[in-house]
Legacy VTK file of the C-alpha trace (Angstrom):
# vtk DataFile Version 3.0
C-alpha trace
ASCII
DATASET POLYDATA
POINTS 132 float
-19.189 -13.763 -16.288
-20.940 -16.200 -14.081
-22.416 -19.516 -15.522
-24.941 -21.337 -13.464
-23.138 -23.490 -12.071
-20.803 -21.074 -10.617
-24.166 -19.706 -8.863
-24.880 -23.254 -8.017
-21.897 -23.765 -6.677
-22.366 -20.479 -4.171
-25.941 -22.011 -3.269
-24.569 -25.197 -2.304
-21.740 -22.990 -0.228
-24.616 -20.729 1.387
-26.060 -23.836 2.320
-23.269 -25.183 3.995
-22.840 -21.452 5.800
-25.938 -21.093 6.978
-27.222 -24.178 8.572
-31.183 -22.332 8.526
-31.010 -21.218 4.872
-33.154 -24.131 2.935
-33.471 -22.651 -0.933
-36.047 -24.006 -3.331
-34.146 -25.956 -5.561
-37.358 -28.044 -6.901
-39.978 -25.465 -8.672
-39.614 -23.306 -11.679
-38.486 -20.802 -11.261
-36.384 -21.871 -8.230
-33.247 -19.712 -6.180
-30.746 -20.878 -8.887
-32.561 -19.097 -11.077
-33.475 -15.762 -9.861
-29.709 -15.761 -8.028
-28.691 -16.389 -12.112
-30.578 -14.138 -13.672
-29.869 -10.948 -11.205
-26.070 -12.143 -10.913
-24.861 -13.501 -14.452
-23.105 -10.325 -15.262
-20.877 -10.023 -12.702
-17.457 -12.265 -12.792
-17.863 -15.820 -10.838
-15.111 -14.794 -8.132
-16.735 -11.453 -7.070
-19.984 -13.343 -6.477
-17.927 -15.648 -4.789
-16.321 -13.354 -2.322
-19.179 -11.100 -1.673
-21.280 -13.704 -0.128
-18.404 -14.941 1.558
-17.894 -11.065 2.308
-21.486 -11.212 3.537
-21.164 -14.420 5.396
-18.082 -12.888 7.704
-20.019 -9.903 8.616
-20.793 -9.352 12.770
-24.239 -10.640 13.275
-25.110 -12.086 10.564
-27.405 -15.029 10.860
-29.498 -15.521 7.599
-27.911 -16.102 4.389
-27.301 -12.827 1.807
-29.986 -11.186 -0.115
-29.207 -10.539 -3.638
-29.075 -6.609 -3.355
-26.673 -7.334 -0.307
-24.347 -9.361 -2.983
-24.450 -6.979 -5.351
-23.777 -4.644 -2.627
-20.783 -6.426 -1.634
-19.657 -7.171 -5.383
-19.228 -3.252 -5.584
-17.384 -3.134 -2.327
-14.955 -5.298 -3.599
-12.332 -2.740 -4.755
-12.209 -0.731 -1.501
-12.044 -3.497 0.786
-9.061 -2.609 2.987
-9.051 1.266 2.577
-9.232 3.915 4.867
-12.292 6.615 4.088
-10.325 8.979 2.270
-7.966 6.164 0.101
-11.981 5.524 -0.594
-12.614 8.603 -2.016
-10.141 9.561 -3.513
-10.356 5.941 -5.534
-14.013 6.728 -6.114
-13.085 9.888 -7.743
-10.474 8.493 -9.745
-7.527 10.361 -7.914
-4.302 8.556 -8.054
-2.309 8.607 -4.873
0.733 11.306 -4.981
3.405 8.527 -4.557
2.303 7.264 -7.880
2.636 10.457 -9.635
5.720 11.092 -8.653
7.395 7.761 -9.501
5.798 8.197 -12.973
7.241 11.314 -13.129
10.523 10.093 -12.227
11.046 12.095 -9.075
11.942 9.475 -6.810
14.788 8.947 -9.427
16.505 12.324 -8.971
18.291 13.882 -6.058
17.621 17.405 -5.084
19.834 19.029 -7.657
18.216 17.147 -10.550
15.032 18.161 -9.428
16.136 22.015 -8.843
17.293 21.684 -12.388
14.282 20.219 -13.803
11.820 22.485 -12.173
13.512 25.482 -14.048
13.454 23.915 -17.076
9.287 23.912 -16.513
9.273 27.016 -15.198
11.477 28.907 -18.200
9.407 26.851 -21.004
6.018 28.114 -19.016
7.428 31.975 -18.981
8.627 31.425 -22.505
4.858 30.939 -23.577
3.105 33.466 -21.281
1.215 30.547 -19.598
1.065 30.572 -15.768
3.499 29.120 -13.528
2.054 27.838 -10.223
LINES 1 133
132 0 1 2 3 4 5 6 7 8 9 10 11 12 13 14 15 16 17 18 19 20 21 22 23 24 25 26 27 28 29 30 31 32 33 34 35 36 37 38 39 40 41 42 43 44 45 46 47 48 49 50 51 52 53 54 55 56 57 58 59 60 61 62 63 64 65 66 67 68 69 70 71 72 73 74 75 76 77 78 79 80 81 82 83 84 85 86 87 88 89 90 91 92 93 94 95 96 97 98 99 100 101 102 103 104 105 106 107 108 109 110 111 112 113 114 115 116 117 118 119 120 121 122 123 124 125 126 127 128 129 130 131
């Protein structure tokens, strides 16, 4: 979890980013702060990537609020995936190339397979459960 100096260190970065963003630093409470108390939970590297997430994006020319960090701090694991590797992930769905490698499949050649899928099939039939 973040201490605050890891959210002092992304202050002084945001700083450096964007040249018009001028933080309170001086009163109580100040940015350092408010940015600590809202983003303490969260691990010091997401925080650290989501603003510079936030910083990269098109158009952007005023530094992140802190609902668009915690935004991006939750965008974090999709970053790179198409729209349905997104939902799929969001629903907890695990890709079919993962299945079958745990399942060995990639392992077998067509004959081993043949094999094995009658072995499912006649244990299925043997207990009167369904077979598709």
């Amino acid at each position: 979890m973040a201490t605050r100096d890891d959210v002092k260190s992304v202050v002084g970065w945001m700083i450096l980013a964007f040249p018009n963003y001028s933080p309170d630093l001086a009163s109580k409470p100040n940015v350092i702060d408010v940015l600590f108390g809202s983003l303490s939970k969260y691990p010091a590297a997401d925080i650290q990537q989501a603003v510079i997430d936030c910083a990269e994006q098109e158009d952007r020319k005023f530094a992140p609020t802190i609902g668009e960090i915690i935004h991006a701090i939750h965008e974090i694991p999709f970053k790179g995936l198409s729209p349905v590797e997104r939902l799929e992930k969001e629903q907890g769905i695990r890709p079919a190339y993962e299945v079958l490698r745990e399942m060995g499949i990639y392992d077998q050649d067509d004959e081993e397979q043949k094999i094995k899928y009658q072995e499912i099939k006649a244990r299925k039939e043997l207990h009167n459960e369904p077979t598709f």
